[in-house]
N, C-alpha and C positions, 0 to 999 in steps of 0.2 A: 045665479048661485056660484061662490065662489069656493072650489077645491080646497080640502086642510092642506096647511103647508107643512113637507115632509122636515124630521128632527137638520133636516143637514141646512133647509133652508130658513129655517128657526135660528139656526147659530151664524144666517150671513153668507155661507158658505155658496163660491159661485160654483158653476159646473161647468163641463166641457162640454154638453149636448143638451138642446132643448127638444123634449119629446110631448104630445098631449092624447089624452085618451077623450073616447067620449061613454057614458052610464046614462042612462037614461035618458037621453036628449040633453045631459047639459055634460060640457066638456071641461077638462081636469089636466092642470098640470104635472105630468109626474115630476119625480124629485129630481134633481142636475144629481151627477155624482161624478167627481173628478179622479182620475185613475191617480192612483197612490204611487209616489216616488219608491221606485225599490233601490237597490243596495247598488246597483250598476249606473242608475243615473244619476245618483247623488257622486258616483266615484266616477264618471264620465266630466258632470259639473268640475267637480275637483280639479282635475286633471287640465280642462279649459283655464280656468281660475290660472291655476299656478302656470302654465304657458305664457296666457297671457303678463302677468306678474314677471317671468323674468323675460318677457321681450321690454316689459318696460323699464327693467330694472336694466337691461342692457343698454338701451337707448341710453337712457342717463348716464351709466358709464362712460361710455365714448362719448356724448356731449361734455362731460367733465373733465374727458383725459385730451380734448380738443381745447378744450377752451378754459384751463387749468389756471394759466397766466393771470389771463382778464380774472376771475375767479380769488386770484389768488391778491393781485391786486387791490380789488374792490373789498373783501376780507378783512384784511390788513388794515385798511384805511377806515372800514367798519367795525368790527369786531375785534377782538383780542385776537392775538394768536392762537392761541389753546383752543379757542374754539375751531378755529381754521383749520387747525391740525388735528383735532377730533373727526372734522367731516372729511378731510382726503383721508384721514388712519382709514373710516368706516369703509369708504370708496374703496381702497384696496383691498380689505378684505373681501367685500363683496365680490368685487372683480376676480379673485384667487379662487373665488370657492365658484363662480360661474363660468372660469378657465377648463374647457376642453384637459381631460388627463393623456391626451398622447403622448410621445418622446418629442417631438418638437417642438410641440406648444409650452412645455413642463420649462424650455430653458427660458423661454422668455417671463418664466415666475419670478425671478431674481428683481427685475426693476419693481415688483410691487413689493419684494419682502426687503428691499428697501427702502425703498418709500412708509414704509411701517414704522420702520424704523427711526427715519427723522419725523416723524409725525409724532410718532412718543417721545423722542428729545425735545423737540419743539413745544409739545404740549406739558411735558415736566417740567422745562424752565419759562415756559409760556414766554418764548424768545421766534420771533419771526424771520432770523436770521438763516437761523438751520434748512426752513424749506426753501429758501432762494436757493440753496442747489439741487433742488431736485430736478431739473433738468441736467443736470450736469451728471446726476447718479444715473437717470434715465437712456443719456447719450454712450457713458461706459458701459452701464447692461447690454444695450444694443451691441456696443462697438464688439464686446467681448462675445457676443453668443453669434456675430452677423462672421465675426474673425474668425470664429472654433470652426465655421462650417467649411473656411477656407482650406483647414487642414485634415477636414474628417469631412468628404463631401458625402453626399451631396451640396452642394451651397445651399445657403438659406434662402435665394433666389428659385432659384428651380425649386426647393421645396415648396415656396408658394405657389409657384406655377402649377406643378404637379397638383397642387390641392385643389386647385380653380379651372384645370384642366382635363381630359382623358388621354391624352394623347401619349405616347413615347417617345421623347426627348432623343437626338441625336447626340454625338458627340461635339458636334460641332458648336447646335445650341447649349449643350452641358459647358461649352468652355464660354461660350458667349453670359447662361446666370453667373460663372463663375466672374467673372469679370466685371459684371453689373455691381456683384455681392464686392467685391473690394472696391469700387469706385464710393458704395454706402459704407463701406469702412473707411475711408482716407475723410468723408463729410462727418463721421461722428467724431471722431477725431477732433477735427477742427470745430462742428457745434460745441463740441465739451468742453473746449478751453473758451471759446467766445462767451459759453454760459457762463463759465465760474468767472472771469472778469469781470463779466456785468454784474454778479453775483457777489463781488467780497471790494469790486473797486468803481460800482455805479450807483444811482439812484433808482428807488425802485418804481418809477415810471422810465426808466432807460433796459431796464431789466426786462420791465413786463412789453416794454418796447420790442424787444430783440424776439424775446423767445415767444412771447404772442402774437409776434405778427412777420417782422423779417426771418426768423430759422423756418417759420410754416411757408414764407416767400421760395426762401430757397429749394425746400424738399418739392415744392409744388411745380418749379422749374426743371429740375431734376427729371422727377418721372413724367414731366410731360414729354420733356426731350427725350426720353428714354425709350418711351410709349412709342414716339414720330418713328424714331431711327430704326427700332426693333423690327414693326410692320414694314418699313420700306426695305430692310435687310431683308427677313425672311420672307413677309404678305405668306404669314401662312394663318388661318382663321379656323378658329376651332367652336365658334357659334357665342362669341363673348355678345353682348348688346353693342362696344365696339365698333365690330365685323361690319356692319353694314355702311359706317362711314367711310371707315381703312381701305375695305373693297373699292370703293370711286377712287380715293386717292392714290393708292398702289395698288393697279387689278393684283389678283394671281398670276403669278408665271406660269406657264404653261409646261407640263413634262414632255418628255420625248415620244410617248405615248398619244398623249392626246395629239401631237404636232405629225406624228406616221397617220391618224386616221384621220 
């Protein structure tokens, strides 16, 4: 004899627990009944959802603002302009409204609010000329907010540092980011005019040449050398994933301290 089936498993409805009774020597399914989402775990969901959502939206960010060039290239050659300049318009915005509102991060808004900008020229006269310098707007944003820090320090070096560190900075390392920070000022410098050459006096696989692959050559040399020298100057380790390399290569030096006991 087979148990009536309760209203919840009439409509299909699974459960979270199976339980059975037994009546009279024949034994009986009770009903499944699944606990009801209340108001905290659909806004817990929520909450997951949109996390995950701008990690993905981030990723895609910086894949685009990497690899812009290729991107911009392949575009061009495919598509119209206008549309080209539609998807980086969208891209910056996006990337604006996902920007951290601290005092530091706020100055590096300037390369997206123009980049907005030739995106809607670009897509008004659906002319593909106007985004070939956006690196070059790119390289002046930097040059000018990496330069401001030179005369209102902190430098924009030790700010980074500071950010990805805990530690307290000496004077000595304060002049050492300062110094890093103008060495990436005299490169923007120079990237911004090699852009715009390529940019109003090249073709646009010589363009996408320079600035997709040899300006990321350069900067990539840059802070590797930069990374070498730092560690071998100071070998001082602050638990970056790094450290455990740096450490074989340059021990710590040892303080006076440790060298008495």
């Amino acid at each position: 004899m087979v148990g009536q089936l309760s209203p919840l498993q009439s409509l299909g409805l699974k459960s979270s627990t199976r339980r059975w009774t037994s009546i009279g020597g024949y034994s009986y399914r009770l009903a499944e009944v699944r606990a009801p989402f209340d108001g905290s775990s659909l806004w817990v969901m929520a909450k997951s959802t949109a996390f995950r959502l701008k990690k993905l939206a981030s990723l895609t960010l910086v894949c685009g603002a990497v690899l812009y060039p290729l991107v911009m290239y392949v575009g061009f050659k495919t598509f119209s302009p206008r549309l080209v300049a539609i998807l980086f318009g969208l891209m910056a915005i996006v990337g604006a409204v996902l920007k951290k509102c601290d005092p530091y991060t706020l100055r590096l808004l300037a390369p997206g609010i123009g980049v907005m900008l030739l995106c809607l020229i670009s897509a008004f006269f659906n002319r593909s000329h106007f985004m070939l310098y956006l690196p070059v707007l790119i390289s002046v944003n930097l040059l000018i907010s990496f330069g401001y820090t030179l005369f209102r320090p902190p430098s924009m070096v030790a700010i980074f540092a500071q950010q990805t560190t805990a530690i307290t900075f000496n004077d000595e390392q304060l002049r050492y980011c300062r110094l890093v920070t103008l060495i990436w000022v005299i490169f923007f410098v120079f990237n911004g005019t090699a852009a715009g050459l390529t940019a109003c006096c090249a073709a646009l696989e010589v363009w996408s040449l320079y600035n997709g692959l040899i300006a990321y050559g350069i900067m990539g040399l840059l802070f590797t050398v930069e990374l070498f020298y730092r560690h071998w100057r100071f070998r001082c380790y602050v638990g970056l994933p790094t450290d455990a390399f740096f450490k074989k290569l340059f021990p710590p030096q040892e303080t006076s301290q440790q060298r008495e006991t």
